[in-house]
C-alpha positions as CSV (number, residue, x, y, z in Angstrom):
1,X,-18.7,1.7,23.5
2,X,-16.5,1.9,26.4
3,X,-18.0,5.5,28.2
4,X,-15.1,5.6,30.2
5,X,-13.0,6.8,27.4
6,X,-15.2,10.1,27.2
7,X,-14.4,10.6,30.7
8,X,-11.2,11.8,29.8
9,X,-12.5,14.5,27.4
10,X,-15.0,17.5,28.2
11,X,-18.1,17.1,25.8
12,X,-18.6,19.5,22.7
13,X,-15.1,20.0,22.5
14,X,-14.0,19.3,18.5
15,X,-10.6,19.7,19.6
16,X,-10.6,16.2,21.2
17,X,-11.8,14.7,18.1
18,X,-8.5,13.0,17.1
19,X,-7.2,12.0,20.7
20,X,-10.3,10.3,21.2
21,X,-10.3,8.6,17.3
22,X,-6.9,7.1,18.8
23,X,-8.2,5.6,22.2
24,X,-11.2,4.4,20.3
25,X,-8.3,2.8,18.0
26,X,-6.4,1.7,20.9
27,X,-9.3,-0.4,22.8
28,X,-10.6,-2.2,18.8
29,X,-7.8,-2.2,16.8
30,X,-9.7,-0.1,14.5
31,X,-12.6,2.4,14.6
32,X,-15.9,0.4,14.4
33,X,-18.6,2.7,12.6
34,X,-21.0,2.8,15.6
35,X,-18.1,4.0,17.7
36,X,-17.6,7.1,15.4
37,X,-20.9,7.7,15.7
38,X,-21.0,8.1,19.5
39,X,-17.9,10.1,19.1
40,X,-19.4,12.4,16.4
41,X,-22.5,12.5,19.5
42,X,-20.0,13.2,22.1
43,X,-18.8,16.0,20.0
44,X,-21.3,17.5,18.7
45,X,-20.5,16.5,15.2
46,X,-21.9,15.0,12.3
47,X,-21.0,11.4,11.6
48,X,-19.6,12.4,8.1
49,X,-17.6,14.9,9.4
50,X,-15.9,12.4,11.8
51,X,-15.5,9.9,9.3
52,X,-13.9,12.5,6.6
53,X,-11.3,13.4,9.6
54,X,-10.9,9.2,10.3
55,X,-10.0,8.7,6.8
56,X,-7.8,11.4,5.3
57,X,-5.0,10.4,8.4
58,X,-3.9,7.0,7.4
59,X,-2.8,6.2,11.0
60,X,-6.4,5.2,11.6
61,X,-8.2,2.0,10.3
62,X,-12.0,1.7,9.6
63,X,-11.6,-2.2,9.5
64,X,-10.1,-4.4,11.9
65,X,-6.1,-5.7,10.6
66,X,-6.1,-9.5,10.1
67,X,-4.2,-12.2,12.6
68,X,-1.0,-11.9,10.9
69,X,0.2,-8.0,9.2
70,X,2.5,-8.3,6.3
71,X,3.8,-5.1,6.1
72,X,5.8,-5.2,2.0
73,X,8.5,-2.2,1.9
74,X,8.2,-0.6,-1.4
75,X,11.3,1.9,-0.8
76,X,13.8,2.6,-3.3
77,X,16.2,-0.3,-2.5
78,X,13.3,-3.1,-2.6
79,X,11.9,-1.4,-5.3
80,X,15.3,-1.9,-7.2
81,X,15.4,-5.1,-6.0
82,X,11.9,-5.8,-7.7
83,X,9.6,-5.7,-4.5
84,X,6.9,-5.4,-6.9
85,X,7.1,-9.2,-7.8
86,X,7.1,-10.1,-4.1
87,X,4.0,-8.1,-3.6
88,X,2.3,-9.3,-6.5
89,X,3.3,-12.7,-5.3
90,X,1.8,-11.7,-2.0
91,X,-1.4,-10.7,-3.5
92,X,-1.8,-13.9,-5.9
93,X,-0.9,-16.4,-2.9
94,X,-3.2,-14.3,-0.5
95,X,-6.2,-13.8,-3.1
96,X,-5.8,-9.5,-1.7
97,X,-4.7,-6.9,-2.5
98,X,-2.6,-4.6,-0.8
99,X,-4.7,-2.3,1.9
100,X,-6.7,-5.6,2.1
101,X,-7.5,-8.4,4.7
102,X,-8.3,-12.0,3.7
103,X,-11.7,-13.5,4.3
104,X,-10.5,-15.7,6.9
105,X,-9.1,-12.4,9.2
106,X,-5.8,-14.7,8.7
107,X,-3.6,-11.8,7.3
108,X,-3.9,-8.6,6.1
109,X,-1.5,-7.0,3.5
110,X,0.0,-3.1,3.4
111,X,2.7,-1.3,1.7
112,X,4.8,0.6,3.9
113,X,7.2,3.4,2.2
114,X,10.6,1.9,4.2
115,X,10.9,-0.9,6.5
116,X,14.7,0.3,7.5
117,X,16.4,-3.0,6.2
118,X,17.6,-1.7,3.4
119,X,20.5,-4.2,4.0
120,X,18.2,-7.1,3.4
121,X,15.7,-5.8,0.4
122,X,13.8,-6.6,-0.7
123,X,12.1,-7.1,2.9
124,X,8.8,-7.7,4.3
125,X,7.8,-8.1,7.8
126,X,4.7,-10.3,9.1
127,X,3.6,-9.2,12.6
128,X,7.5,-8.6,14.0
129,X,8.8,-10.9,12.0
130,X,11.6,-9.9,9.4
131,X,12.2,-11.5,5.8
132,X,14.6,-10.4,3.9
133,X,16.6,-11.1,0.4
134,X,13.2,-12.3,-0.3
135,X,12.5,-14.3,-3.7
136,X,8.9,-14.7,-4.8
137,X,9.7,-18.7,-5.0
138,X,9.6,-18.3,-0.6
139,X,6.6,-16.6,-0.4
140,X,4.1,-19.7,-0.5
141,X,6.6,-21.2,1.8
142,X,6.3,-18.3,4.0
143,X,2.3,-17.9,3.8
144,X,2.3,-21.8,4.3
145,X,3.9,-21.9,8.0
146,X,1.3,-18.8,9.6
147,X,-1.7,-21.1,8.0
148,X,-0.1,-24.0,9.5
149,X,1.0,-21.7,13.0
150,X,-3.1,-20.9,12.8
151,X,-4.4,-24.3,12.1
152,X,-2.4,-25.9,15.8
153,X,-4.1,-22.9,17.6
154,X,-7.6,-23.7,16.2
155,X,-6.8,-27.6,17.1
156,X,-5.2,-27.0,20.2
C-alpha cells in the first residue's frame, strides 16, 4: 500500500482510523482488504474491528464502483412517479441489483435517497450525467449508448 499515506498519521493512534479509511478510499476508489489490514497493523487494531468500522459508514466501499455509476433517486417525488419501475428496469437490463456492480466492471447500480431534481423525477444520473422524466421504455436505450461509448474505447 502506498506507505506515504501513514506518514501523515502517528502510529497506534485509533483516532486516525477513519481519516486514513478515506485516503485509502481516495488513492483505490474503494478500500481493498489487504489495505485494511495494514491499516488495522498501523493501528494497532484487529482487522475485524477495522472492517466493522469500514462498513457501518456507508461513505466507504469494500469493492471497487464500476466504469459508469447510475445513481436511481428513490425520494418521494420519483417514488410517486413510480422510480421503482425504472429501477427494476435497471436491474433486469443490467442483470444487478441495486448496491451491485456488473461482471464486466461496466456499471454499477445505487439508490441514493434524493438526487435534488425533483423537477425532473423520476431522475437517475450515470457518472454526471442527468436523466430525467425517465420511462422504463428509455432505459435499454440509455444502457445501450455507455456499452456502445465502452466498446469505441476498447477499439480505439
Amino acid at each position: 500500500m502506498h506507505n506515504n499515506i501513514f506518514n501523515n498519521y502517528p502510529p497506534n493512534d485509533r483516532s486516525n482510523l477513519i481519516p486514513l479509511l478515506q485516503d485509502v478510499q481516495e488513492i483505490y476508489g474503494y478500500l481493498p482488504e489487504e489495505s485494511l489490514s495494514d491499516v488495522a497493523e498501523f493501528l494497532g487494531m484487529s482487522l475485524s474491528g477495522v472492517y466493522g468500522v469500514a462498513t457501518f459508514y456507508n461513505q466507504f466501499r469494500l469493492k471497487p464502483l464500476g466504469k459508469n455509476v447510475i445513481r436511481v433517486c428513490r425520494g418521494t417525488a420519483c417514488h410517486v412517479k413510480n422510480s421503482a419501475n425504472i429501477l427494476q428496469s435497471l436491474e433486469t437490463e443490467l442483470n444487478i441489483l441495486a448496491g451491485e456492480t456488473s461482471r464486466d466492471k461496466l456499471f454499477t447500480l445505487e439508490t441514493v435517497a434524493c438526487i435534488g431534481a425533483c423537477s425532473i423525477a423520476p431522475v437517475i444520473s450515470i457518472n454526471d450525467e442527468y436523466y430525467g422524466r425517465l420511462t422504463t421504455k428509455e432505459i435499454p436505450k440509455i444502457i445501450k449508448k455507455y456499452r456502445n461509448e465502452a466498446k469505441q474505447l476498447e477499439s480505439a
